[in-house]
C-alpha positions as CSV (number, residue, x, y, z in Angstrom):
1,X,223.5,87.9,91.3
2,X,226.4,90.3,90.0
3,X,229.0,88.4,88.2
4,X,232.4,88.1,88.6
5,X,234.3,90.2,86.5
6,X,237.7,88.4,84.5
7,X,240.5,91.1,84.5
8,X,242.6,90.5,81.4
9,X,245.8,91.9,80.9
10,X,246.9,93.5,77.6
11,X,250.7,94.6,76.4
12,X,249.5,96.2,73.4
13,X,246.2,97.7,71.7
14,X,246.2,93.8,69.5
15,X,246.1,91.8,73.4
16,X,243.3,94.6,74.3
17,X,241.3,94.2,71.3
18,X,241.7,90.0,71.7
19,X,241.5,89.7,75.4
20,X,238.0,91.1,75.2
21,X,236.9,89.6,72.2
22,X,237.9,86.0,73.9
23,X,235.4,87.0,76.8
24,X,237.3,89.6,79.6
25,X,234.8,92.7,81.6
26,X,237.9,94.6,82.0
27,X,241.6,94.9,81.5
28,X,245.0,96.5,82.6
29,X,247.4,98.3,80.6
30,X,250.3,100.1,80.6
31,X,251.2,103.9,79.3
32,X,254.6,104.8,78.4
33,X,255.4,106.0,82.1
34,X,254.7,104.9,85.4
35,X,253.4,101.2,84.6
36,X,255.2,98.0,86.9
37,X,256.4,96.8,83.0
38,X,258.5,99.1,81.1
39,X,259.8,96.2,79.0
40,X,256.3,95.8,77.4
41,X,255.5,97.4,74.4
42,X,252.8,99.4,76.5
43,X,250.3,102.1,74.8
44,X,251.1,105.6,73.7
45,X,248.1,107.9,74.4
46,X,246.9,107.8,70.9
47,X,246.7,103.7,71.9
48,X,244.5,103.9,74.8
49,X,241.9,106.2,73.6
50,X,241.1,103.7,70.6
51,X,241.5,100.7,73.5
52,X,239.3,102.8,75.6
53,X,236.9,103.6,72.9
54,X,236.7,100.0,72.0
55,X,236.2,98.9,75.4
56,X,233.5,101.4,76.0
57,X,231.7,100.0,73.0
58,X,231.4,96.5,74.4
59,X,230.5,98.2,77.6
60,X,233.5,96.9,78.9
61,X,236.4,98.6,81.1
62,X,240.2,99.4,80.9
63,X,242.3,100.3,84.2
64,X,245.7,101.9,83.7
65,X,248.6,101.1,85.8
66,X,251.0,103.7,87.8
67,X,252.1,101.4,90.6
68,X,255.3,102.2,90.3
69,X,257.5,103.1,93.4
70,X,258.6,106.5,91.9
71,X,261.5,108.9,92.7
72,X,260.4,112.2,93.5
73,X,261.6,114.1,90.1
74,X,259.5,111.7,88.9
75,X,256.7,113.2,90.3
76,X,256.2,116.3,88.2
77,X,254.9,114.4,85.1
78,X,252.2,112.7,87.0
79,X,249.5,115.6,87.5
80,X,249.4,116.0,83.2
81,X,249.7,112.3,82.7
82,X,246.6,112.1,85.1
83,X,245.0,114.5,83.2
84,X,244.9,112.9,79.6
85,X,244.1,109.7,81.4
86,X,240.9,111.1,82.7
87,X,240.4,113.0,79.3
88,X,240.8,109.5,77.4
89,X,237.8,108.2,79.9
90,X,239.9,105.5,81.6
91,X,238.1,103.7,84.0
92,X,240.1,103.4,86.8
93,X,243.8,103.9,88.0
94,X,246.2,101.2,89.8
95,X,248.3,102.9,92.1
96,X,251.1,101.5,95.0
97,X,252.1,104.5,96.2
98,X,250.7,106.8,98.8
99,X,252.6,109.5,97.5
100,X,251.2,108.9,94.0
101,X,247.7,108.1,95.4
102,X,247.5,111.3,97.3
103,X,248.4,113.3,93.8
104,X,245.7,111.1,91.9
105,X,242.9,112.3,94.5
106,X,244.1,115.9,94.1
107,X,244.3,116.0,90.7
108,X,241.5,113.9,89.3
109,X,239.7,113.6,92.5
110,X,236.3,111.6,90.5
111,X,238.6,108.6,89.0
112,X,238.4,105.3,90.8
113,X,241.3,104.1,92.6
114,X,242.4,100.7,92.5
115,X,245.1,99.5,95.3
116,X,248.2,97.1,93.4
117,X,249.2,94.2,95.0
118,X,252.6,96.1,95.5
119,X,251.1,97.2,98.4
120,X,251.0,94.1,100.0
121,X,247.1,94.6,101.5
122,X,247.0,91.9,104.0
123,X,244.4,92.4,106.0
124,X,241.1,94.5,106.8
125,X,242.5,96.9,108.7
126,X,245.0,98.2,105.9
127,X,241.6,97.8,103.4
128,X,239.4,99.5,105.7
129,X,242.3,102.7,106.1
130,X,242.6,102.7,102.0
131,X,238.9,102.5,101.5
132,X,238.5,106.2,103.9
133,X,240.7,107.3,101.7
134,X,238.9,107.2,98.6
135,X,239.8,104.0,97.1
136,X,236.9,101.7,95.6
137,X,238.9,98.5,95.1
138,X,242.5,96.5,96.9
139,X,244.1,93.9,95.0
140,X,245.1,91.5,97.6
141,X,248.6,90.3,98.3
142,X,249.6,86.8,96.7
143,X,250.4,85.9,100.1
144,X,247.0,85.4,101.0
145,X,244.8,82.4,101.2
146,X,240.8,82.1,101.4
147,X,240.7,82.4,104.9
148,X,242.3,85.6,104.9
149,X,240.7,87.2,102.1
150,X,237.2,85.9,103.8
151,X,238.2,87.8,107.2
152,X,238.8,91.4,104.8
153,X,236.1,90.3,102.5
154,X,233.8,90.3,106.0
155,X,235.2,93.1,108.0
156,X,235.1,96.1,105.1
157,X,231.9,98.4,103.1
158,X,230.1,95.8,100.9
159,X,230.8,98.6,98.4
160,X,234.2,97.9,98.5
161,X,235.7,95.6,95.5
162,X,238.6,93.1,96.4
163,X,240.4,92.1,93.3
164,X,242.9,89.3,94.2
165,X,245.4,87.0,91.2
166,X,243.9,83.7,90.0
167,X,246.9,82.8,87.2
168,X,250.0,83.3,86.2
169,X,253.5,83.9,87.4
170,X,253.9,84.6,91.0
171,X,256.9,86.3,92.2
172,X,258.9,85.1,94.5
173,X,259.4,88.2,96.9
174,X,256.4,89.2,99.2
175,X,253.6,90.8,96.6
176,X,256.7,91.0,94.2
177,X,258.8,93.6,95.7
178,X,261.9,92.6,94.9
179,X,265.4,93.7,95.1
180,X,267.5,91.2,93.7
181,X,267.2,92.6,90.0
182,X,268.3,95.6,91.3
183,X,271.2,94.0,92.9
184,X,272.1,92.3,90.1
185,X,271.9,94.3,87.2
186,X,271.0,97.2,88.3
187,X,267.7,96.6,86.7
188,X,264.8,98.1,89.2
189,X,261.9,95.7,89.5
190,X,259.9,98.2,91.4
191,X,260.1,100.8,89.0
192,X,258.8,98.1,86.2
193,X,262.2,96.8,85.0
194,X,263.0,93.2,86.3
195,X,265.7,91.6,84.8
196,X,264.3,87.7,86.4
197,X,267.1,86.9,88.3
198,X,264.9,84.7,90.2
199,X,264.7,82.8,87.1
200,X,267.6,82.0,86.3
201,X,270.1,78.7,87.6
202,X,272.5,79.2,89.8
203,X,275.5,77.2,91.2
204,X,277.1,77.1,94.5
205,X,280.6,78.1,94.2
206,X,283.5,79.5,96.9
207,X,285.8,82.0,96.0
208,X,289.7,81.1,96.2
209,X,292.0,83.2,98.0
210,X,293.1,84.8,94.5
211,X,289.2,86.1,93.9
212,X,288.3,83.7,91.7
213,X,285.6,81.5,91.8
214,X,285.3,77.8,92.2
215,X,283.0,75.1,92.2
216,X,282.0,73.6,95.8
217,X,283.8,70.0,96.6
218,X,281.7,67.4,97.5
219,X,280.0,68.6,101.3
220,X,281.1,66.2,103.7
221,X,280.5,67.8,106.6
222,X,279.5,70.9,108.9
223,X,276.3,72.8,109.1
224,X,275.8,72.5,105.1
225,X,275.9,68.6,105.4
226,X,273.8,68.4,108.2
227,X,271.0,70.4,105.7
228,X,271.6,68.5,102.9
229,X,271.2,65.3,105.0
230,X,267.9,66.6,106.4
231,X,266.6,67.6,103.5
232,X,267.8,64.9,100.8
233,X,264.5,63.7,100.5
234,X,263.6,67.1,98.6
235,X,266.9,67.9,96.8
236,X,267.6,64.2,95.6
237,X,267.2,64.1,91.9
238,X,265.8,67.8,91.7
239,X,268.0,70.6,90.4
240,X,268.1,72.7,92.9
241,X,270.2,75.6,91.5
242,X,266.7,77.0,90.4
243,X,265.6,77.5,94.2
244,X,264.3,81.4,93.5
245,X,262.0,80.0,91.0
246,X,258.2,80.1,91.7
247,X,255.7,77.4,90.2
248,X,252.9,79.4,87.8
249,X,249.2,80.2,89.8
250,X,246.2,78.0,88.2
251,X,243.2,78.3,90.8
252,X,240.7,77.5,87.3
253,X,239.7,74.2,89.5
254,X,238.3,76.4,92.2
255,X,235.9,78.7,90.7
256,X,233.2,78.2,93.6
257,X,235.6,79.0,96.6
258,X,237.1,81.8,94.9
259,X,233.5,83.5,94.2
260,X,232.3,82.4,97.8
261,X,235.4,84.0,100.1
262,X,234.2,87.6,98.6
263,X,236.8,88.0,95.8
264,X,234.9,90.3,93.2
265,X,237.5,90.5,90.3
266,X,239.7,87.5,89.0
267,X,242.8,89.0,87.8
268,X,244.9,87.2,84.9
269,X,249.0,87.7,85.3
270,X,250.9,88.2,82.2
271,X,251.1,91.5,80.9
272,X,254.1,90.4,79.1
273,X,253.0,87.6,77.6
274,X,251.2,87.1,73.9
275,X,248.1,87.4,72.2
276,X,247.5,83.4,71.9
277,X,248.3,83.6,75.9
278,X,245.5,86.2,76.4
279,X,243.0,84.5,74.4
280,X,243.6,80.8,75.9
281,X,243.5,81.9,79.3
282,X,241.0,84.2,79.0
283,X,239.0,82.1,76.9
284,X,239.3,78.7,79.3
285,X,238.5,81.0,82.6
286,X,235.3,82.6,80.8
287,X,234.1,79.2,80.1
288,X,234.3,78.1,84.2
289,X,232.8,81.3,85.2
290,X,230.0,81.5,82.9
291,X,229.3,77.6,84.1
292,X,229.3,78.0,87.3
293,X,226.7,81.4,87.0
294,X,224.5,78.9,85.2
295,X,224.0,76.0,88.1
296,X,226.1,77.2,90.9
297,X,225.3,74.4,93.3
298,X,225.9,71.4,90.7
299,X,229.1,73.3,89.2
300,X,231.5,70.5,88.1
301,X,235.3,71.1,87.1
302,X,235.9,70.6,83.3
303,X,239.2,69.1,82.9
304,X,239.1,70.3,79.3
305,X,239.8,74.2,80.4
306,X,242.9,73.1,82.1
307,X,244.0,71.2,79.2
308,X,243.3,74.5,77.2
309,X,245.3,76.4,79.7
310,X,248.6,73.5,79.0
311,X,248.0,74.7,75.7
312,X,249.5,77.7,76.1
313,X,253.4,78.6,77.3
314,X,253.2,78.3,80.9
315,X,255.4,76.7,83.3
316,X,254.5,74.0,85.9
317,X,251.1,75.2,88.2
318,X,249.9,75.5,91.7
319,X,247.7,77.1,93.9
320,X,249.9,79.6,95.7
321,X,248.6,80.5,99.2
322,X,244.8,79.8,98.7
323,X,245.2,76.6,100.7
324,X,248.0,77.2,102.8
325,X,251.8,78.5,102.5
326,X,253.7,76.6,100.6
327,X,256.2,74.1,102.0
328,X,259.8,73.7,101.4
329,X,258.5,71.3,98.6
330,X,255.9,72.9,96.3
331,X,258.2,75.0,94.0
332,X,261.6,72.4,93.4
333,X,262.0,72.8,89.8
334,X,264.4,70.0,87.4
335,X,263.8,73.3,85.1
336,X,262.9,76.8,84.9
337,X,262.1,76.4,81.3
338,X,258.5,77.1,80.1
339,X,256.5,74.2,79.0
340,X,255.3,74.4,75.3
341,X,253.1,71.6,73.5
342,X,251.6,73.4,70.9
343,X,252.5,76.2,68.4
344,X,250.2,79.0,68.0
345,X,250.6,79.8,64.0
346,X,248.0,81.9,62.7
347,X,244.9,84.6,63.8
348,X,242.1,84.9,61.2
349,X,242.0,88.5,60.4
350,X,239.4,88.4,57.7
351,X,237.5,86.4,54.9
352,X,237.6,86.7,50.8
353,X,234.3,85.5,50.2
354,X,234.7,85.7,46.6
355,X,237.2,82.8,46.7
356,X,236.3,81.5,50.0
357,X,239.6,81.7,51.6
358,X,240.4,82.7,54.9
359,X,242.9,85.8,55.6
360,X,245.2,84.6,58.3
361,X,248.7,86.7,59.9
362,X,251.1,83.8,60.5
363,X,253.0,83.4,63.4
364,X,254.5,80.1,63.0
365,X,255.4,78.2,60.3
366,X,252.0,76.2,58.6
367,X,252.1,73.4,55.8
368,X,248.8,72.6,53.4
369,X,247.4,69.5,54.5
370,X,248.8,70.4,58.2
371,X,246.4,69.5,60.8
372,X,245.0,72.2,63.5
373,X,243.3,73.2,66.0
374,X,240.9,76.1,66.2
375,X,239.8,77.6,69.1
376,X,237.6,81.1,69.1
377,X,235.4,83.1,71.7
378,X,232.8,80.9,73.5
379,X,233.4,78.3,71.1
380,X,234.8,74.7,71.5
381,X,238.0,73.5,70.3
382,X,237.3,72.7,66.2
383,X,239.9,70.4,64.5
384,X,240.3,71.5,60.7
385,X,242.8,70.4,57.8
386,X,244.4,73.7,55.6
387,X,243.8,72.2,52.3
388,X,245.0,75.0,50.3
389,X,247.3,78.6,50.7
390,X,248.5,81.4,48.6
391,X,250.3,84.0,49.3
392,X,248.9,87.7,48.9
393,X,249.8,88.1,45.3
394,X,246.9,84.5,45.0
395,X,250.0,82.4,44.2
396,X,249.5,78.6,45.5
397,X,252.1,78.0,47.9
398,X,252.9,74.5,50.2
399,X,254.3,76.9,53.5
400,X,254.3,79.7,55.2
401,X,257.8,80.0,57.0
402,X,257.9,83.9,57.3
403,X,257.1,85.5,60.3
404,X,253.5,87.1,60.5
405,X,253.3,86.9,56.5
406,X,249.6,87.3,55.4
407,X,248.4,84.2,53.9
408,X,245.2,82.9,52.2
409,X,243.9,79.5,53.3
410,X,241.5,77.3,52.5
411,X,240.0,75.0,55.2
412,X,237.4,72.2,55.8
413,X,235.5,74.1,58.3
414,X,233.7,77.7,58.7
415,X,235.8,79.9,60.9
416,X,235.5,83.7,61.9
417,X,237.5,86.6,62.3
418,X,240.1,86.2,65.7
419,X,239.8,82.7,65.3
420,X,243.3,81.0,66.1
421,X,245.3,78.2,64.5
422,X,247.2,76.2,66.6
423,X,248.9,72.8,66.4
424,X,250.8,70.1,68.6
425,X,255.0,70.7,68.5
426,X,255.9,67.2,66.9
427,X,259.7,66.2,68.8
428,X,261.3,63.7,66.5
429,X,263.4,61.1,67.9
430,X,266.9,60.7,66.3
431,X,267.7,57.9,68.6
């Protein structure tokens, strides 16, 4: 039985280099042009060869993305960006555009195509047409539930990989083309520069007859009150000024329907997000996958891995459109804010055997005789106690306050090197 492969994603050579150490087959990057994130820190071309390289080594893959929705000036640095892509041995390219697509084909006609969800693939038919073309793998729409990715899963070449998102932010515009960014701020998020507007609050308001704004009396009556009466059981006690906001996909309960409606690759959102993301995530879905390849038919749901997975920033989870769309219900928010329980304060970057101290890059503040949590690939959660630290100079000190200052640290159990220190955000009451 050929596994599933866990698609990671990675900002930066460090996420690459940790999202396949924590257990992904394959991830997607960024270069410095064409990529859907130009906020991230993305890789320069010296970047992905060593990412590639390393990859290669574990016999594992990288995929760049150029699913932007480009101008056409834009066009003329494609072909030569292709070029060193195929030269640095990428795997495979993500692409949106037909435009782009048809350049990929002509310039590197033997590199593997993969279809973005940006453009929208809803069906077999629209599968089937980008499959004659010459691409091996469509990344679903978000839009889609099991049913529907069955019916494409059923009706195109078994060669043919479907690729569809299992966590992470979903946005809220079909397959996340979306023009309010644009609208805005001016900021494009087809062309990888989203300002989340859909994030943000926002407050009814009218504007006065001097065009200025004012806050909404009290609705007492017309069409407005005759929604707000209908819908009051939704609205009441909800802030519903964050109505753009979209709940964060979790489908780690569902490992079994996922594999068995044909999806062949399990894609991770979050190309934006940290290293501790990438490794908790990463880590918690290799765990599910790797148990349900070793009893399929008795495969049980840990709730452990989603515990893991609340460990990390997220905010509150759903399940899309697996099961069905939405209702008018499943994504009212009291806050848009992330949800954070537990600091991420240190990765284990090497050991001083001499003195037996661990080498650790802080990323949060740590205290001796702190309390954490370990986690590392493949591994279960370890609880340990930092007994002692120094700083580089061997000096004891009682904290580490500076960000990503290298520290020394003893602890009370055996650790290795990408290992991660974490521990619970204490909230003090002053009440």
């Amino acid at each position: 039985m050929k596994k599933i492969e866990l698609l990671a994603p990675a900002g930066d050579l460090e996420r690459l280099k940790i999202a396949f150490t924590y257990g992904a087959d394959a991830v997607y990057i960024g270069g410095e042009i064409f990529g859907m994130r130009s906020a991230a820190k993305n890789f320069t071309i010296e970047e992905m060869k060593e990412g590639v390289e390393f990859a290669h080594n574990l016999g594992k893959q990288v995929f760049v993305t150029i699913n932007i929705i480009p101008r056409s000036e834009e066009l003329e640095q494609l072909p030569p960006y292709l070029l060193q892509l195929q030269e640095i041995g990428v795997d495979a390219v993500i692409v949106s555009d037909a435009g782009v697509f048809s350049i990929v084909k002509k310039t590197i006609p033997n590199m593997e195509v993969h279809i973005s969800t940006q453009a929208s693939t809803s069906n077999s038919v629209a599968a089937k047409f980008w499959y004659e073309q010459g691409a091996q793998r469509v990344v679903t729409a978000r839009e889609l539930s099991f049913d529907e990715i069955r019916a494409i899963r059923d009706n195109v070449p078994e060669d043919m990989d479907i690729e569809a998102f299992v966590h992470g932010a979903m946005c809220m515009s079909y397959s996340g083309k979306c023009v309010i960014s644009n609208y805005t701020t001016g900021r494009d998020a087809n062309r990888g520069a989203c300002a989340q507007p859909c994030r943000w609050k926002y407050n009814l308001v009218k504007e006065n007859e001097n065009g200025e704004y004012e806050e909404t009396p009290e609705i007492t009556t017309g069409y407005l009150k005759e929604l707000v009466d209908k819908n009051e059981e939704v609205i009441n006690g909800i802030d519903s000024s964050f109505f753009f906001n979209s709940k964060d996909l979790c489908m780690i309960e569902y490992i079994p329907q996922l594999i068995e409606c044909g999806i062949t690759s399990f894609k991770i959102e979050g190309r934006m997000k940290t290293a501790y993301y990438v490794a908790t995530t990463v880590r918690a879905y290799r765990m599910a996958i790797d148990a349900y390849y070793e009893d399929p038919e008795n495969w049980k749901f840990n709730p452990v891995w989603l515990e893991e997975l609340k460990k990390g920033s997220h905010r509150d989870y759903s399940t899309g459109f697996y099961f069905d769309r939405p209702s008018d219900k499943a994504h009212n928010y009291e806050s848009a804010s992330y949800i954070r329980n537990y600091d991420f304060v240190g990765i284990v970057r090497d050991y001083d055997a001499e003195n037996d101290l661990y080498i650790v890059e802080q990323r949060n503040k740590m205290n001796v005789l702190d309390k954490v949590e370990v986690i590392g690939p493949y591994k279960e959660t370890m609880l340990a106690t930092i007994e002692e630290m120094y700083n580089e100079d061997g000096e004891p000190i009682e904290s580490a306050p500076h960000a990503r200052q290298i520290v020394k640290l003893k602890l009370d159990i055996k650790v290795d090197k990408n290992y991660m220190l974490r521990k619970p955000i204490v909230t003090i009451n002053t009440i």
